[in-house]
Every structure is written in C-alpha cells, then in structure tokens.
MARBA-3410 file (N, C-alpha, C, O; in Angstrom, 1 decimal):
128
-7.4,19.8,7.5,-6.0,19.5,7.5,-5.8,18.0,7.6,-6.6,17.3,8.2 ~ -4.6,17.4,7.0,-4.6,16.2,6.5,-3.7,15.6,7.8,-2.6,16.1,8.0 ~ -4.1,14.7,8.7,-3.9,14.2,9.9,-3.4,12.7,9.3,-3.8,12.1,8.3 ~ -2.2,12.2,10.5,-1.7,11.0,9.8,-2.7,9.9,10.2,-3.4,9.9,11.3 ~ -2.6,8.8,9.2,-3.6,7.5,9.8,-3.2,6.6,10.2,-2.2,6.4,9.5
-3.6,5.5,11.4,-2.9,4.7,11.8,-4.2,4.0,12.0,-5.2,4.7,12.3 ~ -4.2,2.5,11.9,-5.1,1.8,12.1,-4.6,0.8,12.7,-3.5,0.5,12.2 ~ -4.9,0.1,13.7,-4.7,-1.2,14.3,-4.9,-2.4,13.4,-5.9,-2.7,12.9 ~ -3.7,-3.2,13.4,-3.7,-4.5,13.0,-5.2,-5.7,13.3,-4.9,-6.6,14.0 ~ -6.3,-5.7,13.0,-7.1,-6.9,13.6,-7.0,-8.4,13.0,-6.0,-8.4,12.2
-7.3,-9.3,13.1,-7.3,-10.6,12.6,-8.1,-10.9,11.7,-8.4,-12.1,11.4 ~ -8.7,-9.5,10.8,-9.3,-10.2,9.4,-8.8,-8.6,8.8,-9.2,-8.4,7.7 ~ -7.9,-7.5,9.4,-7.7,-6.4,8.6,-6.3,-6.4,8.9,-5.9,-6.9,9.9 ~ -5.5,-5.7,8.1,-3.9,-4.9,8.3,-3.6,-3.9,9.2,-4.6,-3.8,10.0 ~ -2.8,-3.2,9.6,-2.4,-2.6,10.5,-1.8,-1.3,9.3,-0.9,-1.6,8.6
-2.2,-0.4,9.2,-2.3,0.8,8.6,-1.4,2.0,9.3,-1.7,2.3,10.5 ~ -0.5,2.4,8.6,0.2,3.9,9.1,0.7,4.5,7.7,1.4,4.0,6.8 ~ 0.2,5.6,7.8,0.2,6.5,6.6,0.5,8.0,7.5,-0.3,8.7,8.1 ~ 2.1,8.1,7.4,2.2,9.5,8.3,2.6,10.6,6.9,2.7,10.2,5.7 ~ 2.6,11.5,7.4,2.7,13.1,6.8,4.0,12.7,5.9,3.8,12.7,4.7
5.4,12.3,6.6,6.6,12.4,6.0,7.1,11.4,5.2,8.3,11.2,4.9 ~ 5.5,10.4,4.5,5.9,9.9,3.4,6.0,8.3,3.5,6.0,7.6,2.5 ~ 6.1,7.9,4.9,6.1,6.8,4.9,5.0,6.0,5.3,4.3,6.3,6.3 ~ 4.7,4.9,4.3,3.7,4.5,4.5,3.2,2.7,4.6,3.5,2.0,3.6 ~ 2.8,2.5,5.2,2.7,0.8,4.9,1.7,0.2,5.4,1.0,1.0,6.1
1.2,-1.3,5.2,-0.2,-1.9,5.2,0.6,-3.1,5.1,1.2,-3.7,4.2 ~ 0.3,-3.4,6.9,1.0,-4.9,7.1,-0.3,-6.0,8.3,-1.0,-5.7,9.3 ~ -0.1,-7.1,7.8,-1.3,-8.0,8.4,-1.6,-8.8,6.9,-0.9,-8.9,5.9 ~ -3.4,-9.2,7.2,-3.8,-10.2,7.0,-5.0,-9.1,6.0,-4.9,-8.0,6.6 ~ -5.7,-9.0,5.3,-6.8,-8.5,4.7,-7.5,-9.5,4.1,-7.2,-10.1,3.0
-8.5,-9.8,4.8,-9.3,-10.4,4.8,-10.9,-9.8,4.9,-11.9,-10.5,5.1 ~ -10.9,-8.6,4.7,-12.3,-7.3,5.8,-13.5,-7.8,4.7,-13.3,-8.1,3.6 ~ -14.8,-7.7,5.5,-15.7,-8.4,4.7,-16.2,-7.4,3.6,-16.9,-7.7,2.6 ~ -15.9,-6.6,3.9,-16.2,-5.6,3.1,-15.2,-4.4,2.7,-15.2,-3.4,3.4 ~ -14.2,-4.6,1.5,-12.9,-4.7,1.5,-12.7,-3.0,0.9,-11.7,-2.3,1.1
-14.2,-2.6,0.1,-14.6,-1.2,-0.2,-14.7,-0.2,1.0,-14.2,0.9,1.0 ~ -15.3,-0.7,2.1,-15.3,0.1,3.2,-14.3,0.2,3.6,-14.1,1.3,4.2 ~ -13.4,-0.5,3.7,-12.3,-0.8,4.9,-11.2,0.3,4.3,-10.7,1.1,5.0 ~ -11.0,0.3,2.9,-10.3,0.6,2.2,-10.4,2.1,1.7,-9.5,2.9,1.4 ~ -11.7,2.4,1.7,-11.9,3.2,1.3,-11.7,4.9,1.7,-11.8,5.8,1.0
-11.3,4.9,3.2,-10.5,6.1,4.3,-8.7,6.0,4.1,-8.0,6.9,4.5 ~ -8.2,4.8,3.3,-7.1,4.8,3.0,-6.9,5.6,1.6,-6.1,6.5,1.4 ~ -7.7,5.2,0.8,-7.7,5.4,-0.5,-8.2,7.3,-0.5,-7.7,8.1,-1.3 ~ -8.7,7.6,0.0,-9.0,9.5,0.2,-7.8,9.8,0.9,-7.3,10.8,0.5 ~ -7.2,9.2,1.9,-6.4,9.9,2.7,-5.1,9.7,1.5,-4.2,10.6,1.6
-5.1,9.0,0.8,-4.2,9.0,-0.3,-4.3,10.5,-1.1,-3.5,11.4,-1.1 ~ -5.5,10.4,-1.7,-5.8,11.2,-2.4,-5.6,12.8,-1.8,-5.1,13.7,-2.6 ~ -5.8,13.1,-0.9,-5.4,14.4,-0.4,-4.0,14.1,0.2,-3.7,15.2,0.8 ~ -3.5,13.6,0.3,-2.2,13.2,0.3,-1.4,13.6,-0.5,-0.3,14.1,-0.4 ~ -2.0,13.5,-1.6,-1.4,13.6,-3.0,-1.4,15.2,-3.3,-0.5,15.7,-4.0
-2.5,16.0,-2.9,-2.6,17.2,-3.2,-1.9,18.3,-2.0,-1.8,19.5,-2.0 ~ -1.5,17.4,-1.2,-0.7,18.3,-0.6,1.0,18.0,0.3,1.8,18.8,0.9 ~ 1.1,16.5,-0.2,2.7,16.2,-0.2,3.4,17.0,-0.5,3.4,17.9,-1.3 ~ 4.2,16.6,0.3,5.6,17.9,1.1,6.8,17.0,1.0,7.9,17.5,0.7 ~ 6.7,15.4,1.3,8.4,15.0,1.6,8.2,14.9,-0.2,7.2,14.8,-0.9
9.7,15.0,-0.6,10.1,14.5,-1.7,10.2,13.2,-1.9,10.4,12.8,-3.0 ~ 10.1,12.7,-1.3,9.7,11.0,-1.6,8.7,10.2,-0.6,8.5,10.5,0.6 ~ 8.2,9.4,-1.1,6.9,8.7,-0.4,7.5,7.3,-0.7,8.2,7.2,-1.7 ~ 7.4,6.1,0.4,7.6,5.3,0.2,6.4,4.3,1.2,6.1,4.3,2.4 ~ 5.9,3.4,0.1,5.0,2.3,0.7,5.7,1.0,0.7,6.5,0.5,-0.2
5.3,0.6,1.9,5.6,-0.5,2.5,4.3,-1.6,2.6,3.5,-1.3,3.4 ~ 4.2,-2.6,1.7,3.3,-3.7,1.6,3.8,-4.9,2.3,4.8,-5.6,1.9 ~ 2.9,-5.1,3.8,3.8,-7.0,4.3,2.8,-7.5,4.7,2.3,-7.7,5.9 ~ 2.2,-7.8,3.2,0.8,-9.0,3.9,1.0,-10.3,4.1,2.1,-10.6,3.5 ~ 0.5,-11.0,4.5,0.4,-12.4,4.8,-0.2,-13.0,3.8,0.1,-13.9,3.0
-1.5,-12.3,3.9,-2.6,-12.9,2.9,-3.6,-11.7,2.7,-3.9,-10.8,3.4 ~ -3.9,-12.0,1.6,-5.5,-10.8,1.0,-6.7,-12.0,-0.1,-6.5,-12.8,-1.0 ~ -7.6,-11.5,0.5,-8.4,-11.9,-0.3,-8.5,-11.1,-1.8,-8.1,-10.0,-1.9 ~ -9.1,-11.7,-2.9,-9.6,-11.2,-4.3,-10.4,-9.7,-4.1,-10.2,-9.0,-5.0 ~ -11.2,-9.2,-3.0,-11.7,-8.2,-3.0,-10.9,-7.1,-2.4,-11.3,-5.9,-2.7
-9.7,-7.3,-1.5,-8.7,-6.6,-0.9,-7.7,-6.3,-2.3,-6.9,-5.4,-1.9 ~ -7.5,-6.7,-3.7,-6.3,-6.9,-4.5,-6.8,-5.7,-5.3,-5.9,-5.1,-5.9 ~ -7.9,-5.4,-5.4,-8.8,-4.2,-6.1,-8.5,-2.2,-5.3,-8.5,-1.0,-5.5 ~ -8.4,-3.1,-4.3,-8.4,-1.5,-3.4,-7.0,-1.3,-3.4,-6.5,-0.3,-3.8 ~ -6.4,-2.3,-3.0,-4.9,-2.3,-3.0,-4.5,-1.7,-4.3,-3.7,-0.7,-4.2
-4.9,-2.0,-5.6,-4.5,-1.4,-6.8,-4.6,-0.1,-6.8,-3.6,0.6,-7.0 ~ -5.9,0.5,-6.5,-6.3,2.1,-6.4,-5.3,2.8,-5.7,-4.8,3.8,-6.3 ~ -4.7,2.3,-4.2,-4.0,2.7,-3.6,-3.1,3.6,-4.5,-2.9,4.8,-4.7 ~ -2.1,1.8,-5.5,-0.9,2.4,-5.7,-1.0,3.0,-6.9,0.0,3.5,-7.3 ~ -2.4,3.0,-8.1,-3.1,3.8,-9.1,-2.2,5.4,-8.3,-1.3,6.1,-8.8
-2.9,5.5,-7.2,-3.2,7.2,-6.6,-1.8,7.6,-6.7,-1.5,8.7,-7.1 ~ -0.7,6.5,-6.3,0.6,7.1,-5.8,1.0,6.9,-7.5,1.2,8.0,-7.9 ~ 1.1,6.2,-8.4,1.4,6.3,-9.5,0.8,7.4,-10.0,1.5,7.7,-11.0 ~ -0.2,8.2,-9.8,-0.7,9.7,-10.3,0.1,10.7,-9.8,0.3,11.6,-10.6 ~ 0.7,10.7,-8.4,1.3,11.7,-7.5,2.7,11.2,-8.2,3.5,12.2,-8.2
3.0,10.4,-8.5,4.6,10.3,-9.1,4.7,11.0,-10.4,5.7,11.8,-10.8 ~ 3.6,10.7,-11.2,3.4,10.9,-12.8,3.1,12.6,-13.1,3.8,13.4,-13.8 ~ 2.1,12.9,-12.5,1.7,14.5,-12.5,2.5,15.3,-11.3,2.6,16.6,-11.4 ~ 3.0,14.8,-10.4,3.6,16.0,-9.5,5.2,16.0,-9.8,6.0,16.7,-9.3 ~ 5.2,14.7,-10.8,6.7,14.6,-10.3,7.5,14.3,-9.1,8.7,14.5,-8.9
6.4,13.7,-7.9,7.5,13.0,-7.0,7.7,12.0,-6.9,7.1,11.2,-7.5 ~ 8.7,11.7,-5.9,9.2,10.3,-6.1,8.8,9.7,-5.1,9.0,10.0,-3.9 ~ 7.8,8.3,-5.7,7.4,7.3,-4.9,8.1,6.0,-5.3,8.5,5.7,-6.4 ~ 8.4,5.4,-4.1,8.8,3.8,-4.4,8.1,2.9,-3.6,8.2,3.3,-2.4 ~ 7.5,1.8,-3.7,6.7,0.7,-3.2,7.5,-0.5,-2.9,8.2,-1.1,-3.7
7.4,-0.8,-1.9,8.4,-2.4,-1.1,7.2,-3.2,-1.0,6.2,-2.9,-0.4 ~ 7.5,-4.4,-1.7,6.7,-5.5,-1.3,7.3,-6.9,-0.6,7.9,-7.8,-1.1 ~ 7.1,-6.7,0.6,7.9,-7.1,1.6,6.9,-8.7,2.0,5.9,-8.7,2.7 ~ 7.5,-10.0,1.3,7.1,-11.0,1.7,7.8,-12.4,2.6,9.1,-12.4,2.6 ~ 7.4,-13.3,3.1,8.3,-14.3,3.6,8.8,-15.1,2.6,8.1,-15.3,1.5
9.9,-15.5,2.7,10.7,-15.9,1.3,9.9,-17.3,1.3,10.3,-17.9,0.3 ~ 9.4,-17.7,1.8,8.7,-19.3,1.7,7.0,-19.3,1.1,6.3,-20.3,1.0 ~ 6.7,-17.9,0.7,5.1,-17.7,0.4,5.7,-17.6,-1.2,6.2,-16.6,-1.6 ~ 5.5,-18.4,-1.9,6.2,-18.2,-3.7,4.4,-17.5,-3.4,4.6,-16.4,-3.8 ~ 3.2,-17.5,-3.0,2.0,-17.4,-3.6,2.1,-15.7,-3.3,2.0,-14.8,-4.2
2.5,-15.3,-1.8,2.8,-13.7,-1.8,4.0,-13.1,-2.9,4.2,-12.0,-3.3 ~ 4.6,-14.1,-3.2,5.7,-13.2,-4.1,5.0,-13.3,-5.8,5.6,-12.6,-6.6 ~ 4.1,-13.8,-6.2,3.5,-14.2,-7.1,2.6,-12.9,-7.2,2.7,-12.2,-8.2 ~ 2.0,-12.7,-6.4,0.9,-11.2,-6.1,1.8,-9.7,-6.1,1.3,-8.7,-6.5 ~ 2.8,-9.8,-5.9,3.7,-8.7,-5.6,4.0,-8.8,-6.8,3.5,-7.9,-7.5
4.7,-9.5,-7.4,5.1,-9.1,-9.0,3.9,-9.0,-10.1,4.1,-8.5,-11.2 ~ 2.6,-9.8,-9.7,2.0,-9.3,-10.6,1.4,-7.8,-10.3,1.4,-7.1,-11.3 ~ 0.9,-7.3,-9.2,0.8,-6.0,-9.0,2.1,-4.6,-10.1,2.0,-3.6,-10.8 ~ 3.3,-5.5,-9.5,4.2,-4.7,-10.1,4.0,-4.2,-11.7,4.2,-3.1,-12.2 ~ 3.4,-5.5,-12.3,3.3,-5.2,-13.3,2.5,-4.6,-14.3,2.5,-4.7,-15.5
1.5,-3.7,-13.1,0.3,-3.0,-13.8,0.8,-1.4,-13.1,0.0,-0.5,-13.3 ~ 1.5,-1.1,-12.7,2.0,0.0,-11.9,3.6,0.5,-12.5,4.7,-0.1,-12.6 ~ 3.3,1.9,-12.8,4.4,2.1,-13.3,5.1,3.2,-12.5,4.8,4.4,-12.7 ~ 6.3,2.7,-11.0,6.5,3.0,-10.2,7.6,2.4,-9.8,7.2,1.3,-9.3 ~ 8.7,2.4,-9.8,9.8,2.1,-8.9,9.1,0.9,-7.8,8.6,1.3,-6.7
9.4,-0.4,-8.1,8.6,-1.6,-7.4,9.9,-2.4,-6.6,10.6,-3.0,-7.4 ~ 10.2,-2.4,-5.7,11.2,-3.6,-5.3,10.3,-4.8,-4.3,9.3,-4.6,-3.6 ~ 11.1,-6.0,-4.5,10.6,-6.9,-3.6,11.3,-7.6,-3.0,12.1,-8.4,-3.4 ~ 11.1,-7.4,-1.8,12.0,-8.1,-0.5,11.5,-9.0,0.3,10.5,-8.8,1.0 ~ 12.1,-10.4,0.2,12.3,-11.4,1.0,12.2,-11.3,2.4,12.9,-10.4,2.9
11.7,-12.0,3.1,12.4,-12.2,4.7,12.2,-13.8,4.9,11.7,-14.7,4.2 ~ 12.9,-13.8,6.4,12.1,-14.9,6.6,12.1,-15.2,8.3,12.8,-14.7,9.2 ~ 11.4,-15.9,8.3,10.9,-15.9,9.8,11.7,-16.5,10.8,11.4,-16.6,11.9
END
C-alpha cells in the first residue's frame, strides 16, 4: 500500500512531501551527492502513485533555491511521470514553480523545464 512521503529538508537536499490527496512539493536546496539515489524513492513513489491515484487533480509544488546539473535530470523524470498520469489516465495535474522574484537564474530553470513538459506549468514569484 502506497504510504505518503515526507522527507526532511537537509542543507545539501529538499524537504519532500508527496501525500495521497495529490499534493505534492520539493522545496530547499538540491545539492545530494548523489542525485540518482536521493531521487530515486521519489521517482517510484511517483510511479505507483500514478497507478493508483484517486484525487482528481495532483498538484506539484517546486520552491528551490538552487539545484545542481545532476538534480535537473531527476527533477525531469519526476514531472516526465506526472506528464504520463495526465496523458494516459487523463488526470489533471498542474506544476507551480514557485521562485524568489530576484533569482532571474531560478526563473530561467523553471521556464526552461516548462518547456520540455507538456503540463499545465505556472510560475510564481515571491519575495522575501
């Protein structure tokens, strides 16, 4: 049975919550030295996620700070998986890419992501 995941925030990883009713997000710093492992309990919990989703909408929530080049790979798969659960099950997912309005370099990553994913993408400003 598919149990929700929550991971603690550390100072080289994100802070992870992926519950049952759809909502989901990956907020912090991804920096993990090894970005396959780290990622990779997200990326299955996705996957069976996907085969047994129940809310009518899923919504991910992205508020990183920073990611390294090896973190931008897993991140993709992520929203690959939910772009399969939108396309073949027909539900509806939408993805927030939630940056500080003063990082042009996070808002630069967020729209290029956007544009390999075909997903209802919005991107939201804050600021500190």
């Amino acid at each position: 049975m598919l149990r929700p995941l929550h991971l603690e925030r550390k100072p080289d990883t994100p802070a992870v919550k992926f519950d049952l009713n759809g909502t989901l997000s990956v907020a912090g710093r991804s920096l993990p030295e090894n970005a396959e492992s780290f990622y990779k309990p997200l990326i299955d919990w996705v996957d069976r996620y996907a085969d047994t989703a129940e809310p009518a909408v899923t919504v991910l929530t992205i508020e990183l700070e920073y990611f390294n080049s090896s973190s931008v790979k897993q991140i993709l798969m992520i929203l690959l998986k939910l772009e399969e659960l939108h396309r073949k099950e027909g539900k509806e997912v939408q993805v927030i890419w939630s940056y500080n309005q003063d990082d042009e370099l996070m808002e630069m990553k967020g729209r290029e992501m956007e544009s390999l994913i075909d997903l209802p993408f919005s991107m939201q400003a804050y600021s500190l």
